[in-house]
Backbone as CSV, one residue per row, in Angstrom:
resi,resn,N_x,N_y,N_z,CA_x,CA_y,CA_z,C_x,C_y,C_z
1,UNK,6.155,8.330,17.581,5.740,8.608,16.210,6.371,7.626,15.244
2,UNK,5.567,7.058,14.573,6.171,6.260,13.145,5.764,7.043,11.477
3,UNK,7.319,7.225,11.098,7.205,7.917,9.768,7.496,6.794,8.490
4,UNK,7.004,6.889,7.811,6.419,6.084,6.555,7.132,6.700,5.301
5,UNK,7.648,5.859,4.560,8.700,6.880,3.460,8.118,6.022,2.048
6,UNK,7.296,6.050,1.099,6.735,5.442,-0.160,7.925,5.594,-1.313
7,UNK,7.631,5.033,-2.123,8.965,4.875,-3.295,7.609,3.446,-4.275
8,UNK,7.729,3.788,-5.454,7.576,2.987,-6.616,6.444,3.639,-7.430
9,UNK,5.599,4.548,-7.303,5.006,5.359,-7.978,5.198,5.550,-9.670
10,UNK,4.240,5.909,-10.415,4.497,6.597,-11.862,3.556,5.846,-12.893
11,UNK,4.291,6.522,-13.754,3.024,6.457,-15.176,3.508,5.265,-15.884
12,UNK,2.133,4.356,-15.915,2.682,2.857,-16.920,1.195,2.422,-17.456
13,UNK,1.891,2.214,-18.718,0.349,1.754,-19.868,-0.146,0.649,-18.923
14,UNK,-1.723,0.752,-19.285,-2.501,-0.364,-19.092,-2.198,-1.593,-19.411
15,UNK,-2.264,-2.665,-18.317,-1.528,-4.131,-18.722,-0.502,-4.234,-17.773
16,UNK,0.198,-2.930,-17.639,1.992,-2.924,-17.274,1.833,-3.344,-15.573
17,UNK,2.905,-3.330,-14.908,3.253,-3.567,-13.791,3.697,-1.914,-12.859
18,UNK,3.250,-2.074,-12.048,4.375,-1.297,-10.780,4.564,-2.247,-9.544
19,UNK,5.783,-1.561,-8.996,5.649,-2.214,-7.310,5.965,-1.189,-6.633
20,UNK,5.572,-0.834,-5.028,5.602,0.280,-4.389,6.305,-0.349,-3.244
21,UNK,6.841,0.422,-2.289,7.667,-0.053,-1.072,7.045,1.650,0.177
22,UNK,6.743,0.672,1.171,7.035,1.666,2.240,8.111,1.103,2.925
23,UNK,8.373,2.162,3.939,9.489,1.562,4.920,8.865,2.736,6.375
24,UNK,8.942,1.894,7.001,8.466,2.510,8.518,9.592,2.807,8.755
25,UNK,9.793,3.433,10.188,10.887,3.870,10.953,10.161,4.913,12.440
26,UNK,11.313,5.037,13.213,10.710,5.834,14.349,10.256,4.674,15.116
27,UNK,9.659,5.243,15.887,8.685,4.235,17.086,7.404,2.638,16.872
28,UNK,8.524,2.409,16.126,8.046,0.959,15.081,7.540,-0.219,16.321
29,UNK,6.338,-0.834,16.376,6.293,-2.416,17.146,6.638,-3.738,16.189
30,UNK,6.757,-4.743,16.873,6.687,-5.768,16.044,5.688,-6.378,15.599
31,UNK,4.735,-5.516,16.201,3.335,-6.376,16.005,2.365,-5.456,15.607
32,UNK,2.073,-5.176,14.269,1.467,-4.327,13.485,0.697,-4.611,12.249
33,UNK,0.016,-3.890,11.594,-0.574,-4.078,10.346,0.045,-3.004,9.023
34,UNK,0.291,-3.319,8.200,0.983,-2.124,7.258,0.165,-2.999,5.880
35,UNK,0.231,-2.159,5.004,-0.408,-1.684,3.482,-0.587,-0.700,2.711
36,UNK,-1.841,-0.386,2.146,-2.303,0.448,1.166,-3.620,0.768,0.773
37,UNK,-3.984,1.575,0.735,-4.932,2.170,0.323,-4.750,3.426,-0.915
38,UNK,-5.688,3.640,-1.656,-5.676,4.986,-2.459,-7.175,5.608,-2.297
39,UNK,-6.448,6.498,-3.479,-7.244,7.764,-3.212,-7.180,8.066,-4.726
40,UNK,-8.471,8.176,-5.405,-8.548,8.986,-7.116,-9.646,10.210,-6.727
41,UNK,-9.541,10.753,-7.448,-9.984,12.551,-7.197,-11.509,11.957,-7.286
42,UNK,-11.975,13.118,-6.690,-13.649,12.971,-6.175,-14.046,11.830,-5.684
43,UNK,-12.973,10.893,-4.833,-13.262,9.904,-4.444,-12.957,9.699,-2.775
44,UNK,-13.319,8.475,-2.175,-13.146,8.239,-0.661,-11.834,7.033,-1.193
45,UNK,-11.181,7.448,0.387,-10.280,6.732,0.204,-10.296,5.509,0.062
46,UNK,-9.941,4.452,-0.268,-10.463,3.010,-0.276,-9.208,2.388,0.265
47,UNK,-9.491,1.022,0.768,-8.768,-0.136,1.004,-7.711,-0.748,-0.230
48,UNK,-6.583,-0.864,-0.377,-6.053,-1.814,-1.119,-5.718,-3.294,-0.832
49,UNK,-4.984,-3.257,-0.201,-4.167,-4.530,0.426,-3.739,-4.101,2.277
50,UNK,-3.813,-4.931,2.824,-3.435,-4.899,4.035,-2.957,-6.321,4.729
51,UNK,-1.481,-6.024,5.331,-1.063,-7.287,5.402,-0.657,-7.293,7.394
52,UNK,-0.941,-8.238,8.224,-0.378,-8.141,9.442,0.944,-8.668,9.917
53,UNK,1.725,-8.536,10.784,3.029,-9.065,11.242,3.067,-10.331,11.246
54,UNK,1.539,-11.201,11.035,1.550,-12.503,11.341,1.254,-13.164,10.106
55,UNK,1.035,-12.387,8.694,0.524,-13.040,7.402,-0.822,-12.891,6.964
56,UNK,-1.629,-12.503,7.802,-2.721,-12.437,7.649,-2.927,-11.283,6.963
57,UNK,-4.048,-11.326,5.272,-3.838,-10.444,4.614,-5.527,-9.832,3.722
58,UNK,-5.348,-8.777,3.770,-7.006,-8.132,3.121,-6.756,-7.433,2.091
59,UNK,-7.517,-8.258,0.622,-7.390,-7.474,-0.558,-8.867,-6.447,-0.478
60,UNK,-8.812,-5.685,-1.474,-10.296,-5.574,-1.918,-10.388,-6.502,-3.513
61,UNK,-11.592,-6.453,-3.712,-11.941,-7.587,-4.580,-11.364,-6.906,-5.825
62,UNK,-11.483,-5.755,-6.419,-10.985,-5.503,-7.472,-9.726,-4.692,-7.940
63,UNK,-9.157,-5.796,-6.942,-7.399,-6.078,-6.965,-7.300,-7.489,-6.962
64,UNK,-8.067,-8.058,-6.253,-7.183,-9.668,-6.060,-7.026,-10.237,-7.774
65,UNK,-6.049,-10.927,-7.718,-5.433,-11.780,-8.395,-4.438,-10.760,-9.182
66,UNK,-4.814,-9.420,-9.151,-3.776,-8.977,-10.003,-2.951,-8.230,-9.344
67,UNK,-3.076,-8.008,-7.974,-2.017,-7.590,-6.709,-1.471,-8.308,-5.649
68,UNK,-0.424,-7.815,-5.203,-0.160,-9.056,-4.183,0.728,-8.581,-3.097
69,UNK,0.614,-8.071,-2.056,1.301,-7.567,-0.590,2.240,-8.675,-0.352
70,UNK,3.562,-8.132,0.360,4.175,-8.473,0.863,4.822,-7.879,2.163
71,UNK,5.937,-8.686,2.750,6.409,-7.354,4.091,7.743,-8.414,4.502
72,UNK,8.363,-7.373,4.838,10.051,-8.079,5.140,9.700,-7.258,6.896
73,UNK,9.386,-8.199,7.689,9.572,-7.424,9.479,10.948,-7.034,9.733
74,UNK,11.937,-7.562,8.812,12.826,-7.394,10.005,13.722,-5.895,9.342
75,UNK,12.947,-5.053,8.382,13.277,-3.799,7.817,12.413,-2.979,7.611
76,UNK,11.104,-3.549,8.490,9.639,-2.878,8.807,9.217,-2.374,7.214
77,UNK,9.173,-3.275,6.117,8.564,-2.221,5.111,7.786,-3.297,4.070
78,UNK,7.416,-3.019,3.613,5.811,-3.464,3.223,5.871,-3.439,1.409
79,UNK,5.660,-3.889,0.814,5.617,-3.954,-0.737,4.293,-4.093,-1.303
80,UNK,3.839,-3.764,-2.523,2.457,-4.233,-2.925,3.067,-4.370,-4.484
81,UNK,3.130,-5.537,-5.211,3.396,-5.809,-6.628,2.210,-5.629,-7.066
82,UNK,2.222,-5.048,-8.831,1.079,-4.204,-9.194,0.414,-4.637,-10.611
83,UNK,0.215,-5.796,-10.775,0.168,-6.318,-11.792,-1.073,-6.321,-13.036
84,UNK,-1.187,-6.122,-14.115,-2.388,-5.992,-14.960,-2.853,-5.117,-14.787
85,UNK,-1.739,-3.845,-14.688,-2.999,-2.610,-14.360,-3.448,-2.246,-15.023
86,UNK,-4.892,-1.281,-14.612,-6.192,-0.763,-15.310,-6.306,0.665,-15.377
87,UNK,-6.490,1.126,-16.105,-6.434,2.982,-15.986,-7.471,2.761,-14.614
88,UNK,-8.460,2.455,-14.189,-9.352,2.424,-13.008,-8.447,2.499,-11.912
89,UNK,-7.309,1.995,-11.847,-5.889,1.693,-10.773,-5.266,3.095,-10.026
90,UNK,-5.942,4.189,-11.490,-5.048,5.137,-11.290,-5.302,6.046,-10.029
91,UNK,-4.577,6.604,-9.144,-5.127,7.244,-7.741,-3.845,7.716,-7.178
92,UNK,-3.597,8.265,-6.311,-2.565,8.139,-4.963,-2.940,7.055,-4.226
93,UNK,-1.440,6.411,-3.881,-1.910,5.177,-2.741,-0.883,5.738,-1.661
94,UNK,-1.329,5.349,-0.673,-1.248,5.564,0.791,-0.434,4.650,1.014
95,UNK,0.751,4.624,1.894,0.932,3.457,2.789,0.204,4.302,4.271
96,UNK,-0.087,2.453,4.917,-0.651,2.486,6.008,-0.126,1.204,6.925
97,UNK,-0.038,2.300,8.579,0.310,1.507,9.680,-0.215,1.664,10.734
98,UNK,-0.447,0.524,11.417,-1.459,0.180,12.422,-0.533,-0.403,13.953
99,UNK,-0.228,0.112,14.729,0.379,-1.113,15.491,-0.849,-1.578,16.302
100,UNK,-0.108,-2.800,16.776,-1.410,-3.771,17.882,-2.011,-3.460,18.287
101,UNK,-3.455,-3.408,18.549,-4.064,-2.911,19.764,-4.194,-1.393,20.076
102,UNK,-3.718,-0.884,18.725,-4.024,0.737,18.639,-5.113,1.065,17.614
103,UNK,-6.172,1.893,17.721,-6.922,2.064,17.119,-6.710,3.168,16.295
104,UNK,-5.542,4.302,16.312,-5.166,5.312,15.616,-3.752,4.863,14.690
105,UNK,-4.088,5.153,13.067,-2.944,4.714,12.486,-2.216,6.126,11.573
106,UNK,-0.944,5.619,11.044,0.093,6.380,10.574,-0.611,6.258,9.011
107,UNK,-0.069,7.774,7.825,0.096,7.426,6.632,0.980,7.752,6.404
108,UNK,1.371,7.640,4.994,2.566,7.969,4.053,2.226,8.827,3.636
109,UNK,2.856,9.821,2.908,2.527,11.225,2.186,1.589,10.883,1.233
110,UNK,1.769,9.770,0.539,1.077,9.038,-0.792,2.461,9.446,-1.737
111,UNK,1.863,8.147,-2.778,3.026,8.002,-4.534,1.637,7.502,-5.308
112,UNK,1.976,8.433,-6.580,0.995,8.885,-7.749,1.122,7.309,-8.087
113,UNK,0.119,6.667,-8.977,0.029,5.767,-9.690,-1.084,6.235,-10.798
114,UNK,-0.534,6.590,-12.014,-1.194,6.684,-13.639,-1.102,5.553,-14.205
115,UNK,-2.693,4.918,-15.114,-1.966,4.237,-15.464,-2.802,4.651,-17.338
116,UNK,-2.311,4.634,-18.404,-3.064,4.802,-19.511,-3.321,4.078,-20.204
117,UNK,-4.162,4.387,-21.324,-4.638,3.383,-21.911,-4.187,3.594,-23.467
C-alpha cells in the first residue's frame, strides 16, 4: 500500500498563487507517475498535471503556463506551483500515484483550493 499525505491548500484572491505538496510513503517504487487532478462540485474529476520518475510531464491545457509540476524522487513527493489563479481553479485536488506498469493507482484524501474574485 502507498499512502499519500497533501499539504498547501486554501483560500487566495484571484491572480494569487498556491503551491501544494504530496509526499508518498509505504510501499513506494522508483519508477512511478505522481500529480494532480481535481474535483469542483457537480463535476468529473479532471486531470491537472502529471509528472513521471523520468520528467516526462502532462498538463491540461487550461493550466499550462500558469502551473507547473515538480517532484524531488529521492523524498517521493511531488509539488504543483499555482500561479494566476482563476476562481474556475477552485475544486479539491487530488494527489495521484501510479507505479510502473500498474494499471491501479493511489489518491490523496484531497486539499480544498478557493480561489475569489
Amino acid at each position: 500500500q502507498v499512502q499519500l499525505v497533501e499539504s498547501g491548500g486554501g483560500l487566495v484572491q484571484a491572480g494569487g498563487s498556491l503551491r501544494l505538496s504530496c509526499a508518498a510513503s509505504g510501499s513506494t517504487s522508483s519508477r512511478n507517475t505522481m500529480g494532480w487532478y481535481r474535483q469542483a462540485p457537480g463535476k468529473q474529476r479532471e486531470l491537472v498535471a502529471i509528472m513521471d520518475s523520468g520528467g516526462s510531464t502532462n498538463y491540461a491545457d487550461s493550466v499550462k503556463g500558469r502551473f507547473g509540476i515538480s517532484r524531488d524522487n529521492a523524498k517521493n513527493t511531488v509539488y504543483l506551483q499555482m500561479n494566476s489563479l482563476k476562481p474556475e481553479d477552485t475544486a479539491g485536488y487530488y494527489c495521484y500515484y501510479r507505479p510502473y506498469g500498474q494499471t491501479n493507482a493511489y489518491w490523496g484524501p484531497g486539499t480544498q483550493v478557493t480561489v475569489f474574485s
